[in-house]
C-alpha positions, 0 to 999 in steps of 0.5 A, spaced: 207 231 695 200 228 695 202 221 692 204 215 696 207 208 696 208 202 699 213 197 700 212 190 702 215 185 706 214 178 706 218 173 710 217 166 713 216 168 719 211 174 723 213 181 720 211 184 727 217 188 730 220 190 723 222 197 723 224 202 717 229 206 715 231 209 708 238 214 706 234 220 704 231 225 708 226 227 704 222 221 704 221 217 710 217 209 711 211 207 716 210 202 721 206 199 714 210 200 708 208 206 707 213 211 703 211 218 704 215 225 703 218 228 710 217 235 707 216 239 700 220 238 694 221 239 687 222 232 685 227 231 679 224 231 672 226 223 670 226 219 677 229 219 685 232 212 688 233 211 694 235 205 699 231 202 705 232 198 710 228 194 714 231 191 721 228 185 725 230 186 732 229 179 734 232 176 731 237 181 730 238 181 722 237 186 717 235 187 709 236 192 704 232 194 698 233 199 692 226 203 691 225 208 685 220 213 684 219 215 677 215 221 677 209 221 674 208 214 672 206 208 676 211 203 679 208 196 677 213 190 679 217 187 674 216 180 675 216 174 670 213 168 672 214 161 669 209 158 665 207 151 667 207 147 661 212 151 657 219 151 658 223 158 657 229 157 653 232 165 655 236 166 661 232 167 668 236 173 672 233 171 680 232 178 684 227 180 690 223 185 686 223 193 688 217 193 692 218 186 695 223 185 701 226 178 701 231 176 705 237 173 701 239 168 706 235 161 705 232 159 711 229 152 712 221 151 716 221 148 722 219 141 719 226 142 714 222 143 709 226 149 704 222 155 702 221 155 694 225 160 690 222 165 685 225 167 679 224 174 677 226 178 671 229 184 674 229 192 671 238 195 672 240 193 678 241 199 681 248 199 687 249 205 692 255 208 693 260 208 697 258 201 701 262 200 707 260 192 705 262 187 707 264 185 701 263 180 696 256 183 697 251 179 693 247 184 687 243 178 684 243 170 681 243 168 674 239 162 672 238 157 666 232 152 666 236 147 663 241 147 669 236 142 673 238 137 667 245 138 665 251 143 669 251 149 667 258 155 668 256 163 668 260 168 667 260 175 666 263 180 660 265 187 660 268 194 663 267 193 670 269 184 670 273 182 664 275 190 662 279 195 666 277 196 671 278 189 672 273 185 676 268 190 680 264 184 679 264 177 678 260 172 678 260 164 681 260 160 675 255 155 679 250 158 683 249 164 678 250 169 683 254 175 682 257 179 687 260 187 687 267 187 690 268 193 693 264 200 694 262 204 688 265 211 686 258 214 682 263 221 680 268 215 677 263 211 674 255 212 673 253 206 670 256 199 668 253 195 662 255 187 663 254 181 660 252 173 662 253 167 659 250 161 660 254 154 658 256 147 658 261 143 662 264 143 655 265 150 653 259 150 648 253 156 649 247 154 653 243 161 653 244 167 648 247 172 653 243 176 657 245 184 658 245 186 665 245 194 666 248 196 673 246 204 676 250 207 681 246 210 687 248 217 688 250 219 696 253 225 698 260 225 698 261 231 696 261 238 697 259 244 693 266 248 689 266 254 687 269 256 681 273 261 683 275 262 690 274 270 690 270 273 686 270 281 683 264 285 682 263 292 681 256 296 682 255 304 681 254 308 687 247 310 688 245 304 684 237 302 686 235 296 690 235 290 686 240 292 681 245 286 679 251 285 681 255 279 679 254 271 680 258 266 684 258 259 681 259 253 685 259 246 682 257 239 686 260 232 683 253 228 686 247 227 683 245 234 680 237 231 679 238 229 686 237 233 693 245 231 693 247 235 688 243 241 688 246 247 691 242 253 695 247 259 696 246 264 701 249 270 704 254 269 710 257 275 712 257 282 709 263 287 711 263 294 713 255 293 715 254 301 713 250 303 711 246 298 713 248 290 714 244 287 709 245 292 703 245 286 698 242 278 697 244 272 693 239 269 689 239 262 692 238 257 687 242 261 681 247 265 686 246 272 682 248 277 687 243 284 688 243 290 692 237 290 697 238 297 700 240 303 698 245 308 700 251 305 696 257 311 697 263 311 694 265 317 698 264 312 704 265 305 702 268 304 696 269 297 697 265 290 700 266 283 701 261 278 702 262 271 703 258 266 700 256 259 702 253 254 698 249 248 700 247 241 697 241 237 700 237 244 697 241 248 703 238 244 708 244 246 713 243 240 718 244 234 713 247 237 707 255 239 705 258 246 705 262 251 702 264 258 701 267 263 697 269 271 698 265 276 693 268 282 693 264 288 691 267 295 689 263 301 689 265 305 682 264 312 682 259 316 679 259 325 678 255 326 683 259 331 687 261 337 682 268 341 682 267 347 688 273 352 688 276 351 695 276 361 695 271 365 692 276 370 690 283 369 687 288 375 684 295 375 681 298 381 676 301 379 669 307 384 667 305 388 660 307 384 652 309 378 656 305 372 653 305 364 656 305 367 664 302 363 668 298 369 672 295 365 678 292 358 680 286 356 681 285 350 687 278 345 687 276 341 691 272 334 688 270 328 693 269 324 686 275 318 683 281 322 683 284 323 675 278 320 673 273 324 668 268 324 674 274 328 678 277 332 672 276 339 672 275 345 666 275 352 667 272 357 662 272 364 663 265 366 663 266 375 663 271 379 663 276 378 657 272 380 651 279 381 647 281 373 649 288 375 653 287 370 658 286 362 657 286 357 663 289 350 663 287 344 668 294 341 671 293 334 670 296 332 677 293 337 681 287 339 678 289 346 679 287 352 673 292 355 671 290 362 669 295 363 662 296 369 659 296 367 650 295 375 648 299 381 650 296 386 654 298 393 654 298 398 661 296 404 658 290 400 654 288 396 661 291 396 667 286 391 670 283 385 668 276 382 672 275 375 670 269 370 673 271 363 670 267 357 672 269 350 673 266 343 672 268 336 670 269 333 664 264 328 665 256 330 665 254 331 673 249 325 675 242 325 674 238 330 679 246 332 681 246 341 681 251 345 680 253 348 687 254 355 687 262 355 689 263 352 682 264 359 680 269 364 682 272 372 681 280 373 678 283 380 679 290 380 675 293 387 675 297 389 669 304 392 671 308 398 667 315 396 664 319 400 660 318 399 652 321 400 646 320 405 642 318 403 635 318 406 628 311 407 626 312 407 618 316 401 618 319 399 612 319 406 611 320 408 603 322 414 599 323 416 592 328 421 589 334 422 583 340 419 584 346 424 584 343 428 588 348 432 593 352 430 599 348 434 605 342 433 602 336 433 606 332 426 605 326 425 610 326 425 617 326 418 621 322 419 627 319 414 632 315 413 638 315 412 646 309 407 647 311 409 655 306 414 655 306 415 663 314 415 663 318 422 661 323 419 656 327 422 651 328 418 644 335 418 641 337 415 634 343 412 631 345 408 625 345 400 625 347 398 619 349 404 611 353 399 607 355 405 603 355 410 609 350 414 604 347 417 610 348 421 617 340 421 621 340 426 626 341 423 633 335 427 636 330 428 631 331 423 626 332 427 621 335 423 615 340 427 609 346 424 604 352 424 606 355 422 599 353 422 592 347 416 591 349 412 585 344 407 583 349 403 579 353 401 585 353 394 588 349 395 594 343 397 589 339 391 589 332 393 584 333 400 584 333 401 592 338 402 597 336 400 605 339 402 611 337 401 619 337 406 624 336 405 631 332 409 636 333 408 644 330 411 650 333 412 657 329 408 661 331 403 666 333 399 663 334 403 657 329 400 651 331 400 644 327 399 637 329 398 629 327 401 623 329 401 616 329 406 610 328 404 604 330 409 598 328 408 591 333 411 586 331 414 580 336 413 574 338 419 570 342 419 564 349 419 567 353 413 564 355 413 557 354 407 552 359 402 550 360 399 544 360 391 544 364 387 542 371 390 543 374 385 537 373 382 530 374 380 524 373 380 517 374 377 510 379 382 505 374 383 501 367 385 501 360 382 502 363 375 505 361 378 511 360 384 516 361 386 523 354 387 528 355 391 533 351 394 539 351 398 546 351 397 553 348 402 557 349 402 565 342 406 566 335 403 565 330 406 560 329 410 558 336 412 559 338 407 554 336 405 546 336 406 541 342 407 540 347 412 534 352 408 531 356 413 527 364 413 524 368 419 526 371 424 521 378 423 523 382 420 521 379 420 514 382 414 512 376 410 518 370 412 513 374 411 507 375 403 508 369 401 513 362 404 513 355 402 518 349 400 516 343 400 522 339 395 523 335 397 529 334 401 535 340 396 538 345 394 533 348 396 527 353 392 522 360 394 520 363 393 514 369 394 508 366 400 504 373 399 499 373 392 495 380 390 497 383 391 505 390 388 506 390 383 511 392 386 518 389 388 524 386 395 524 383 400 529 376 402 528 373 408 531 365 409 532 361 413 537 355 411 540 350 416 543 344 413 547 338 416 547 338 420 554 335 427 555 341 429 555 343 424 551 351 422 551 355 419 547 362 414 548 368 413 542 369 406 542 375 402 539 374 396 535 379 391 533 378 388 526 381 383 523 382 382 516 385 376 513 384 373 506 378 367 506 376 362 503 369 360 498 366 360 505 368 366 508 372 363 514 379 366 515 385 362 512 391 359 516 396 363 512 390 369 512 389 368 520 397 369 520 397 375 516 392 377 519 396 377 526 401 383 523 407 379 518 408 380 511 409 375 506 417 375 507 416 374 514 411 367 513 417 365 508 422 366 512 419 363 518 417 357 514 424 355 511 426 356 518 422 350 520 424 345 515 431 346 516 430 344 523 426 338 521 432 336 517 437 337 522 432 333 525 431 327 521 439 327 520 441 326 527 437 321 527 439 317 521 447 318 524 445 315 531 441 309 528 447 308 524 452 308 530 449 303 533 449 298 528 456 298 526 457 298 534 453 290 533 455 288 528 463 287 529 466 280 528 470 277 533 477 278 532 478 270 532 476 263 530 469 262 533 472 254 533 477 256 537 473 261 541 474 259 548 469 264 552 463 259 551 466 252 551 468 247 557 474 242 555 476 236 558 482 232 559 484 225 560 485 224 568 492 223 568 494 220 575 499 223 581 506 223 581 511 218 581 511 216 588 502 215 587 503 210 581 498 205 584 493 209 586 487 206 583 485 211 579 477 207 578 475 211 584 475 217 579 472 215 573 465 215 573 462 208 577 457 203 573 453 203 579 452 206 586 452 200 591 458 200 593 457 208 595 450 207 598 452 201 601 458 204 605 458 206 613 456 213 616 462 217 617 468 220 613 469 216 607 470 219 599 465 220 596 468 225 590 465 219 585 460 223 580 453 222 583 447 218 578 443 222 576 440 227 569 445 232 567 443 238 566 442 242 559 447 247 558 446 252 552 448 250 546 454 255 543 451 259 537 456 258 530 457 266 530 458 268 537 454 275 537 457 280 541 452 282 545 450 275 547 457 273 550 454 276 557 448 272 557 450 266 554 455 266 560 450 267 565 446 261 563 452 257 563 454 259 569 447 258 572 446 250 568 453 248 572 452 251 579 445 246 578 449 240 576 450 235 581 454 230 576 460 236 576 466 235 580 466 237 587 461 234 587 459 238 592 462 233 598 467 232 603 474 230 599 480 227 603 487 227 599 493 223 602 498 227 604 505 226 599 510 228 604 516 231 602 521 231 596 515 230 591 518 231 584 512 234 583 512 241 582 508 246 585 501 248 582 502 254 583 509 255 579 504 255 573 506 260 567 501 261 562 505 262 555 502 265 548 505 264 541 506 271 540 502 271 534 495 272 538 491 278 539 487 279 546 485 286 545 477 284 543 477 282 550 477 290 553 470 290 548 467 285 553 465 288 558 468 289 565 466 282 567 472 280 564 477 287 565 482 282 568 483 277 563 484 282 559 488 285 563 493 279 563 492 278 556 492 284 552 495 289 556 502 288 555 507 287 561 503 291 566 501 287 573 
């Protein structure tokens, strides 16, 4: 740093002896003011501020000013000076300049006399942080021109005095001088915006306020962190020197435009130091960490960690504060090692048509990252296998190749495989990484002989012959082969499966002959051809066996004759109303079937007499009344139909016909369909008048019982129905007690006027067979004319009106009767006769069911008990 300044002292006194000091290292103040750069730096792009402080030893006292640097830029003192003649109306802030020391304290001269003051007009006051005091400590003093002809009060406004937080500063409202009351936080808050009034005694303005912008000087308080205290990188083994690794971060609150914020980083350990101690270095002002050296070998370290420092004050290790964090570099794999097979030769053997066998295994060995692409093996096999019987799968936990066979191989075609198969990963080799001479290897798989099933070499074997053809007839022979060409071995055949047991096969040779007659119109025909298994075994250890089928295509011959179709039907009696078609049914198959002859027989003669066939076509045929009127009835009707085999055979077949007269349409009337069935005309009158008789046996039953029951309802009674006494109620005038109970107040029985005197009684035994107050039910009204039939449920009616009245004696209470003693003239109740006149007869009381069975008895059954 080339440019420099100076700072001034003035003072009342001599300046000899004064000593500098400043609180930033990288500057420094000589004997005369001169401030100068302690070494090279990179200055921030605005401005620097720093302290300095000045000590006079003598007499012991001290003074601190606040000098800045603007980069780039001149510093000229920021005074104002009082104009003389001229009185300024603004508001005058007294402050030693930046590059003027002046004592704060006022000292007199010898001769008493006071130094004179200047006022100056000050840029932001700036305040270092973290002060030790002592505190209230004066930053600056406000004053008015007016306050030398009236009493001026200062105050101060905003964040910091009257604003949270509250009174940082404030100010003596006499003198003007404001003062900060305790250390100031920078990483709390940078900077204070105030402002200063000026006003009377009186609370009036005096000045306009003034704005007062206070800086907090940044100090290094605070040490570098790192964003993360472990970091994790990654860089490929092999990489180059100078291939970037990762970044480490570290922030530091302080000032970032001062040296106390700006942090340097370096390396502080490295560990394993292999191959080298230094194989990587930080960027100091950035924190990118690089590779320095080369011979990074997953293989042999795969993992380091680097501690890291970062330093303010630039790094400078002496006056700075530190901090660390670990960064940990993992070294990832490349496929720089290729696959090698651990032998150069491998065997195994495979027994013959056997597919998915693991013939032999495979083993490699690979330095790379297991279970990754770099480690994963591929086997191919190069020669060898021209037909592609063996394959080779990677076993996903042991990498290992497993030799499978996918295609079976046959002893007596090979008896032995050599196959070179080779091995690689399934990631490309690195760049300038060879293919080593173990990546290749040699399989010898031995085929083994089993035993193998003979086999029919024409299987689904198929001949072609006529049905019918004689029991013993010799069909084909029905031979297999032993592919066991090494092995002397006899073949034996038998039968599996004959359904119709049409067949015998000869048990040594094969040889295939009928043992019944082949009929292709039997059931186990399934499109002209019949199949049967046979089975061949050998006498191997353990015996083999195989199955062949035999498939036998029957020729039809004409061997069934024709059936004449439908079987039944009917006709009008007389001709041309309708006709009959008829056609034929052949078993066989063409040409063995159609067209078909239909023909009448000529006998009996009466068949061609009265019924004639008209052909229609190869097929059908109509059958019709040759006469012009037939009885109705049903007839016989013999036709002979022959097919047109060679030779031909022929079939008589009977037709039930019909005949019944019929309508204008042509359909069969009921009496016809009757007639038709077989009965004479006599034989449907007589049938007829059969069931109108029964009708009106019928009809005249019922007439009789709805007769009968109406003379059964309708009978009267036998007496008055005024003195009918079944659906009446009597009542008599209570007539008293005998001649002993004379007084007894008869009132206690006739209804009581009101129920006071009974509700009003004690609890207890007392007599309460007075009538209960309360609605009287509605018993049925007797009807004028009693009806027999509804004596039951008019008596059932009452009875139920009564058992729900609670104003009918008992009254369903307790009744206490006086005892009457002995010797009453009163008779006994029960000594009661009921007498009759004689002239009154009971019998209709047996008519009214047996609820009423012993009335009747005591009244209408004369003298029985």
């Amino acid at each position: 740093m080339d440019h420099r300044c100076s700072v001034k002292f003035s003072s009342c006194s001599s300046t000899k002896g004064v000593q500098y000091e400043t609180n930033n290292l990288d500057f420094k103040v000589g004997p005369d003011g001169t401030v100068f750069a302690a070494r090279e730096m990179q200055l921030p792009p605005r401005q620097i501020a720093f302290v300095v402080t000045v000590w006079d030893y003598q007499p012991m006292e001290r003074w601190d000013a606040i000098v800045r640097l603007l980069v780039g830029e001149k510093i000229f003192p920021h005074s104002v000076h009082k104009q003389k003649g001229k009185k300024s109306t603004s508001l005058e802030i007294m402050q030693p300049p930046n590059d003027m020391l002046l004592p704060w304290p006022q000292h007199q001269n010898s001769n008493g006399l006071r130094r004179q003051k200047r006022d100056w007009v000050i840029p932001p006051i700036n305040v270092p942080e973290n002060s030790r005091g002592p505190f209230p400590q004066q930053l600056v003093r406000i004053r008015s021109d007016k306050d030398n002809d009236i009493p001026i009060r200062y105050s101060i406004t905003g964040v910091g005095a009257d604003q949270p937080p509250m009174e940082v500063f404030n100010i003596d409202s006499m003198s003007g001088r404001m003062y900060v009351t305790r250390p100031m936080d920078r990483e709390e808050r940078a900077s204070y915006h105030l402002r200063a009034h000026a006003v009377d005694m009186n609370g009036n303005k005096v000045e306009n306020p003034i704005d007062l912008y206070i800086y907090v000087i940044d100090m290094n308080d605070n040490r570098p962190e790192f964003i993360n205290q472990v970091y994790n990188g990654s860089v490929d083994e092999g990489s180059k020197p100078g291939t970037y690794v990762m970044t480490v971060t570290a922030n530091d609150a302080d000032d970032s435009t001062t040296a106390n914020g700006m942090v340097r980083y370096r390396i502080v350990t490295q560990t394993p130091q292999s191959p080298s101690q230094n194989m990587f270095t930080i960027n100091s002002e950035t924190g990118d960490i690089v590779t320095v050296a080369a011979g990074l070998d997953r293989e042999k370290v795969q993992q380091y960690t680097v501690i890291v420092q970062a330093t303010d004050m630039e790094g400078n290790l002496n006056y700075g504060l530190s901090n660390t964090a670990t960064a940990i570099i993992t070294v990832t794999d490349v496929n720089d090692n290729p696959p090698e097979f651990t032998t150069s030769t491998y065997a195994g053997e495979v027994p013959e048509n056997r597919i998915e066998v693991v013939v032999a295994n495979l083993t490699v060995m690979d330095r790379d990252q297991p279970h990754s692409p770099n480690w994963n093996a591929v086997y191919r096999i190069i020669s060898g296998d021209p037909s592609g019987h063996f394959s080779i799968r990677t076993d996903p936990v042991t990498n290992e190749g497993m030799v499978t066979v996918v295609k079976a191989v046959d002893y007596e075609m090979n008896r032995a495989f050599m196959l070179t198969v080779m091995v690689s990963n399934q990631a490309p080799l690195a760049s300038g990484i060879q293919m080593s001479f173990q990546s290749t290897a040699g399989v010898t798989i031995s085929v083994m002989d089993i035993n193998e099933a003979p086999y029919f070499p024409s299987n689904h074997k198929l001949i072609r012959l006529e049905e019918g053809v004689p029991m013993g007839t010799v069909l084909t022979t029905f031979s297999a082969v032993d592919p066991d060409r090494f092995m002397q071995q006899a073949v034996r055949y038998s039968k599996l499966s004959d359904p119709a047991n049409w067949l015998n096969i000869n048990a040594t040779n094969g040889q295939i002959t009928t043992a019944a007659v082949l009929d292709r119109e039997s059931v186990y025909i399934k499109n002209n051809v019949y199949e049967a298994t046979f089975l061949a075994a050998d006498n191997g250890i353990p015996p083999a066996s195989g199955t062949g089928t035999l498939q036998i295509y029957l020729i039809d011959i004409n061997d069934n004759a024709p059936e004449l179709l439908p079987k039944e039907a009917q006709v009008c009696e007389k001709p041309n109303l309708n006709v009959i078609n008829i056609t034929a049914a052949d078993a066989d198959i063409d040409p063995n079937i159609g067209p078909y002859v239909f023909e009448l027989p000529f006998m009996p003669s009466a068949v061609r007499k009265n019924w004639t066939i008209t052909r229609l076509n190869g097929d059908y045929a109509q059958l019709s009344l040759r006469i012009m009127y037939l009885e109705a009835g049903v007839y016989d009707v013999p036709i002979i139909v022959t097919d047109s085999g060679n030779p031909p055979l022929s079939n008589m077949s009977i037709i039930k016909v019909k005949v019944c007269p019929c309508d204008e349409n042509g359909d069969c009337t009921t009496i016809g369909a009757v007639a038709a069935a077989g009965l004479g005309t006599g034989a449907i009158i007589a049938i007829l008048i059969c069931i109108i008789i029964l009708l009106t046996m019928v009809l005249l039953f019922v007439v009789w019982m709805k007769r009968r029951e109406k003379e059964r309802h309708t009978k009267q009674l036998l007496i008055d129905p005024e003195d009918d006494v079944r659906d009446n109620i009597l009542k008599y005038d209570e007539e008293g007690g005998g001649e002993e109970d004379q007084d007894y107040d008869l009132s206690q029985l006739q209804q009581p006027e009101t129920m006071d005197h009974v509700l009003n009684k004690a609890p207890g035994v007392r007599r309460v067979d007075e009538r209960p107050v309360g609605a009287e039910p509605q018993y049925p009204i007797r009807p004028v004319v009693p009806h027999p039939g509804d004596i039951g449920d008019f008596i059932n009616e009452g009875l139920r009106a009564a058992d729900n009245d609670p104003t009918a004696p008992p009254y369903d209470s307790l009744l206490v009767f006086d005892y009457e003693g002995s010797g009453s003239t009163a008779g006994s109740v029960s000594s009661l006769n009921s007498s009759s006149s004689g002239d009154q007869d009971y019998d209709y009381l047996n008519d009214w069911g047996p609820r009423f069975k012993k009335l009747a008895d005591m009244y209408g059954g004369g003298d029985e008990d």
